[in-house]
Each structure stands twice: as C-alpha cells, then as structure tokens.
C-alpha positions as CSV (number, residue, x, y, z in Angstrom):
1,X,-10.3,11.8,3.6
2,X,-13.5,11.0,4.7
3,X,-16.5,9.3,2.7
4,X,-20.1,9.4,3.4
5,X,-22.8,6.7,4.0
6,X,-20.6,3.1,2.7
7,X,-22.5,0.4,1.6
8,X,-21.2,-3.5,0.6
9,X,-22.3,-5.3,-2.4
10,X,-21.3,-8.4,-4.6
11,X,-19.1,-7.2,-7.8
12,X,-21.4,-8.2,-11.1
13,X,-20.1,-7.2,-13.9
14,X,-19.0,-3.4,-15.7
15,X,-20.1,-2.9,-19.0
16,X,-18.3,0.2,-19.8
17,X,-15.3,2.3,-18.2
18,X,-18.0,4.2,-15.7
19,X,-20.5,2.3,-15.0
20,X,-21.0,-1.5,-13.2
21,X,-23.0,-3.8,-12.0
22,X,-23.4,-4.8,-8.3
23,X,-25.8,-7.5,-6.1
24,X,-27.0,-4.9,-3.8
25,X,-29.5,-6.5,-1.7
26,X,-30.2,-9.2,-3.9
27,X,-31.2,-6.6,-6.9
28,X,-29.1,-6.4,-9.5
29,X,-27.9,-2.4,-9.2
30,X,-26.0,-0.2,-11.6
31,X,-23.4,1.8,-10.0
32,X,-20.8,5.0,-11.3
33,X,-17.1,3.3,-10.8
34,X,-14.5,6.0,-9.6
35,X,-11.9,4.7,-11.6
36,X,-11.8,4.6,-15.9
37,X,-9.1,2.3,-15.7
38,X,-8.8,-1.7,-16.3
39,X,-9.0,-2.8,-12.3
40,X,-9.3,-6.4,-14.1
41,X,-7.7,-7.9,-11.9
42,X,-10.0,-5.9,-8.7
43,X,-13.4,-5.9,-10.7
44,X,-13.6,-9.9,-10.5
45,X,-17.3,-11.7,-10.2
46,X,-18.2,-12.3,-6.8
47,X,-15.9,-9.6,-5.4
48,X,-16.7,-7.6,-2.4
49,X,-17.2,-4.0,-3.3
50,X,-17.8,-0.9,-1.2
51,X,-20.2,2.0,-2.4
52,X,-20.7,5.3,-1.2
53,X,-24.7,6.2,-1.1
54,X,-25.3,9.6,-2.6
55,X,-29.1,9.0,-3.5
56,X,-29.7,11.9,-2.1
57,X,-27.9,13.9,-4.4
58,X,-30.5,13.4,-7.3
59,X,-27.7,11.9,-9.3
60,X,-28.5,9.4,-12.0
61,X,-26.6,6.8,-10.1
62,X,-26.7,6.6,-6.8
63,X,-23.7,4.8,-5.4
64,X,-19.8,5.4,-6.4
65,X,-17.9,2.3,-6.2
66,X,-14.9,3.2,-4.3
67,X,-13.1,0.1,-3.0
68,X,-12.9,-3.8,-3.2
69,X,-11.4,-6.7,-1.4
70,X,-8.9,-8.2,-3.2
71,X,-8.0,-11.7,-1.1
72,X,-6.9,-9.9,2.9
73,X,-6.7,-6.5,1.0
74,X,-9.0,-3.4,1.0
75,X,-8.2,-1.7,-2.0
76,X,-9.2,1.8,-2.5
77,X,-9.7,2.2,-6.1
78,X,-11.2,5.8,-6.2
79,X,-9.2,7.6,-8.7
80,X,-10.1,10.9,-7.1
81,X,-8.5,9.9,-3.7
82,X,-4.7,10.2,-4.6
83,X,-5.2,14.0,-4.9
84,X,-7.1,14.6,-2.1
85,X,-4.7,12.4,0.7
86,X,-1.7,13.8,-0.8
87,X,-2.6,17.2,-0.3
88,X,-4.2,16.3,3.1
89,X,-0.3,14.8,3.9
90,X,1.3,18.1,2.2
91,X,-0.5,20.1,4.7
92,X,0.4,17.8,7.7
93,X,4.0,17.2,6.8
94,X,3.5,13.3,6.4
95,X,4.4,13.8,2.8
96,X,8.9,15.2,3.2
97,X,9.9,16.7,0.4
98,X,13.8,16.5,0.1
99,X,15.4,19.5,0.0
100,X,12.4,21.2,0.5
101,X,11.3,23.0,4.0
102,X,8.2,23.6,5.5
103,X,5.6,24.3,2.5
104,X,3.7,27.7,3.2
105,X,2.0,27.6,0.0
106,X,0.3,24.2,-1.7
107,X,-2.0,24.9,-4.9
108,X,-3.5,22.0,-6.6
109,X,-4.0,21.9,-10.7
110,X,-0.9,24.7,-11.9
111,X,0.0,24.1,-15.1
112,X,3.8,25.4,-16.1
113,X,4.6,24.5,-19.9
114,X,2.3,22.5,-21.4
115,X,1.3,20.5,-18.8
116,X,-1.0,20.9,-15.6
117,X,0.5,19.4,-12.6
118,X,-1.2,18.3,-9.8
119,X,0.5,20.5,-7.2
120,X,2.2,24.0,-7.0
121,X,4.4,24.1,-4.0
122,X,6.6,26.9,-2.0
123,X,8.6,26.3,1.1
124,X,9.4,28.6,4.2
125,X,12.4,30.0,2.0
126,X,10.7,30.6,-1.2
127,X,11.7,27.6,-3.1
128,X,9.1,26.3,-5.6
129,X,8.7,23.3,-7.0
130,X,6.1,21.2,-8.4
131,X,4.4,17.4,-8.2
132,X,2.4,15.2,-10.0
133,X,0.5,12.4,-8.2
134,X,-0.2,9.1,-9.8
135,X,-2.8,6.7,-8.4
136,X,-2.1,2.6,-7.8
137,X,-4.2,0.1,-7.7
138,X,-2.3,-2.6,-8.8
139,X,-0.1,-5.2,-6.7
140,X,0.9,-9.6,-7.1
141,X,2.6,-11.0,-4.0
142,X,3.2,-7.6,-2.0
143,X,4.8,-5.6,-5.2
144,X,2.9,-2.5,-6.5
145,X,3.2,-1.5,-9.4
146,X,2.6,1.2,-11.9
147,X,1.3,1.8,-14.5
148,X,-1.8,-1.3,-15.3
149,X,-2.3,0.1,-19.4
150,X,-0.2,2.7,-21.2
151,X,0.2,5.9,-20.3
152,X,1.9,8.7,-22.8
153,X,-0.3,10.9,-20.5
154,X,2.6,9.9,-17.5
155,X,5.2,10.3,-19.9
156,X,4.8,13.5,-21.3
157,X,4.7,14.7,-17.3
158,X,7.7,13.4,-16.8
159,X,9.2,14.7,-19.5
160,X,7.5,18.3,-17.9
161,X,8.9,17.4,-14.8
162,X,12.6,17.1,-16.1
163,X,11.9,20.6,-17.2
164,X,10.9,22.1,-14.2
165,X,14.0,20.3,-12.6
166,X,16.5,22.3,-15.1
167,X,14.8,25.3,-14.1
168,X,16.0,25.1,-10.4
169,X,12.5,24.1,-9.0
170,X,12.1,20.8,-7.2
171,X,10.5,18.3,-9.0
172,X,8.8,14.8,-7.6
173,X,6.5,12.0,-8.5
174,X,4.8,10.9,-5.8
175,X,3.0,7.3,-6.4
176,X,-0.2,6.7,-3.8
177,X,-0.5,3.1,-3.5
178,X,-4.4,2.7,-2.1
179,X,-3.9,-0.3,0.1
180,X,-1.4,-1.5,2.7
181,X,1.6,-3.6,3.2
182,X,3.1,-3.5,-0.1
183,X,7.0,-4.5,-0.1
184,X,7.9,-2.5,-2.8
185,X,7.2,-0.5,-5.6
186,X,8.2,-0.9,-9.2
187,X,7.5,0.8,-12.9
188,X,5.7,-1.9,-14.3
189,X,7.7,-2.1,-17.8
190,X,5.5,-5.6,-18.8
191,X,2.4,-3.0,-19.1
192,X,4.5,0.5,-20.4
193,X,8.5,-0.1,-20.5
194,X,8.6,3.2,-22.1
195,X,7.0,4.9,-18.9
196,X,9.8,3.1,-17.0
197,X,12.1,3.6,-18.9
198,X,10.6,7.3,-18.7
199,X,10.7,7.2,-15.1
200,X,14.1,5.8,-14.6
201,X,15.2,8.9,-16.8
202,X,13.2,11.1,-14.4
203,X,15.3,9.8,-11.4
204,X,18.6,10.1,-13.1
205,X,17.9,13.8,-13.7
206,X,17.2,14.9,-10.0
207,X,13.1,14.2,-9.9
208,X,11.9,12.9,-6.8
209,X,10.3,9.5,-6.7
210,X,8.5,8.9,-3.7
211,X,5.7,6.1,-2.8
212,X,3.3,6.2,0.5
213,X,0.7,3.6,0.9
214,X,-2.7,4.5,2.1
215,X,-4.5,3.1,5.4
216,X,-8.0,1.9,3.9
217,X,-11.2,1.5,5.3
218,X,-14.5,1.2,3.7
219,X,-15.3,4.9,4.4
220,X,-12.3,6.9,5.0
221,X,-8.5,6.9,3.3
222,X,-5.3,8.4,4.8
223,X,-1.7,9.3,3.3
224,X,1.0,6.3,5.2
225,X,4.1,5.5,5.6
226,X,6.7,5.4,2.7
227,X,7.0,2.6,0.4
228,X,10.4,1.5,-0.8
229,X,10.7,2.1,-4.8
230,X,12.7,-0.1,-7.0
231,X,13.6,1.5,-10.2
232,X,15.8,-1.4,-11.5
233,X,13.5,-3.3,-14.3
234,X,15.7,-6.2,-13.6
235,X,14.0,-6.8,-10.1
236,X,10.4,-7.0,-11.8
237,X,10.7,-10.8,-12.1
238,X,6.4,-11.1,-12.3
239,X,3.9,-10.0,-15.1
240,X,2.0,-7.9,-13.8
C-alpha cells in the first residue's frame, strides 16, 4: 500500500487515544494517531515519527501518524494497514492458504454468526472459508507479539472462527507484524493469557495461524515473508 506526501517529526506527547503531539518544524503540532491502542512502548518522547500530510483534505487535523522508529526499526503502526496489505497479498498469492487453491473470490468485512470477519474467501473449487486479520505492533529482542492490552474482542472471533471451522469452511488468523526481522511470533499471555490460551485452542481445532511481516518504509507498506509462530506459552520467557 501506498501513502501520500510523508513527513518526519519529533514524538511529544498523546493526550488521548487519537490525537498526539509532534515537534513539526519546531511548532509544537497536533496530529490524528492511526492507532487507539497503548503503542507505549512506540509513542516515547523524542521518538521519530512519520506523518502523512492530508492538509489538503480540509480535515481538522492535518497529518496521520503512521509509523515510528523504534531503536534500527521502522514500525508501521497504522491500524488501518493490516487490512489493506493482506488483501493486497490475497490477491497476489503472497498470502498461501493451506488447503485452499487459488482464491477467485476475496470480500472484505462478511460477517457469518455474530461476528464480522475481516475476509470472505472462495477458491478455484468453491471452497469457502473465512479470516480475521490482527494487527502487531509490538516486539522485545526480535519476538512479536500479540496482543499489547486485552482483547475479548479477539477472543470472541476466535471462538467464531472455531465455528466456521466445524462447518467445513477454512478458517485462519492471520497476524501482520508491521516491521521486519522479527524471529518469532508469540500470544503474549503476560498482556491476555486468556487470548492465548484462546488462540492455542484455535490451533488445536484446525484454524490456521499464520504470521507475515511487513517491509516498511516511511510512505509505502507491503505483505512479507512468513514469520515463524510459537504457540507454546512456555517459550515466552520476556514481559512483554
């Protein structure tokens, strides 16, 4: 995916879930943040951030903050992204769905029970199936992780998920990690055990669990390679 004109600024402070406060050109600036979630650990003072300029849009704030540098990583925090590359990789076949052939149909936002997934999918042979897409921004020493606050949200799609698994559908999880050259990834069970333990369950039933990392740059962000995942909460030795 492709973002428009990028500008960098100096991280200041956020004052509420959408909204923060950049050195833009020596002017303190307030800016929309893509992204409702804690990013404590990204959102530091003094921290490199990247904005996309849409003052021409006659929006009440003119730059979205999409990424930051976190030490010799670009992290793309956009919460919007995930979505977007993963369809993007659907339609180009980096994104294998096992057991699945080559998708002729990909809808995004189909809801089956009670919940709304984030893609509707049909292969070559009429098999359907469907996939949720969870966003990570989170990582300590080359581990991502998932997710950084609770989320009963995640869990009750899992739980949908299984469902659509004992139907005869595929079902997968497919975890976008917005940065490169990440070892692993893990269900962070210091932040949510019960959405590991959640996800773990998941896996056990037949759902897919798949993780790509994202090549970043300040103005564009595209589906990569896979990412080992590591289910076993044993292996997550770090608080994270």
């Amino acid at each position: 995916m492709q973002y428009g004109k990028i500008v960098k600024a100096r991280f200041v402070e956020r004052p509420n879930r959408f909204v923060a406060v950049v050195d833009l050109d020596g002017n303190n600036t307030p800016v929309h943040v893509k992204n409702t979630g804690r990013c404590k650990e990204l959102l530091v003072g003094g921290a490199m951030v990247y904005l996309e300029d849409n003052s021409n849009k006659g929006r009440k704030l003119d730059y979205d903050l999409i990424a930051v540098e976190k030490g010799d990583l670009l992290v793309n925090m956009d919460s919007q992204a995930p979505n977007k590359v993963v369809g993007e990789g659907l339609k180009n076949g980096r994104i294998k769905l096992s057991g699945m052939g080559e998708l002729v149909i990909i809808k995004p936002e189909k809801t089956y029970g009670d919940s709304r997934f984030d893609f509707y999918v049909v292969d070559e042979f009429g098999r359907e199936g469907y996939l949720e897409v969870k966003g990570v921004t989170l990582e300590h020493n080359g581990v991502a992780s998932f997710p950084d606050a609770p989320t009963e949200r995640g869990i009750k799609h899992l739980n949908e998920l299984t469902a659509v698994k004992e139907s005869g559908m595929y079902a997968g999880i497919v975890f976008v990690v917005q940065m490169e050259g990440m070892k692993v990834f893990v269900p962070n069970d210091y932040r949510h055990k019960a959405f590991g333990e959640a996800l773990r369950r998941a896996k056990q039933s037949g759902i897919e669990v798949l993780a790509h990392e994202c090549k970043v740059a300040p103005d564009t962000l595209t589906i990569g390679g896979m990412v080992p995942v590591d289910l076993n909460p044993s292996r997550q030795s770090t608080q994270i």
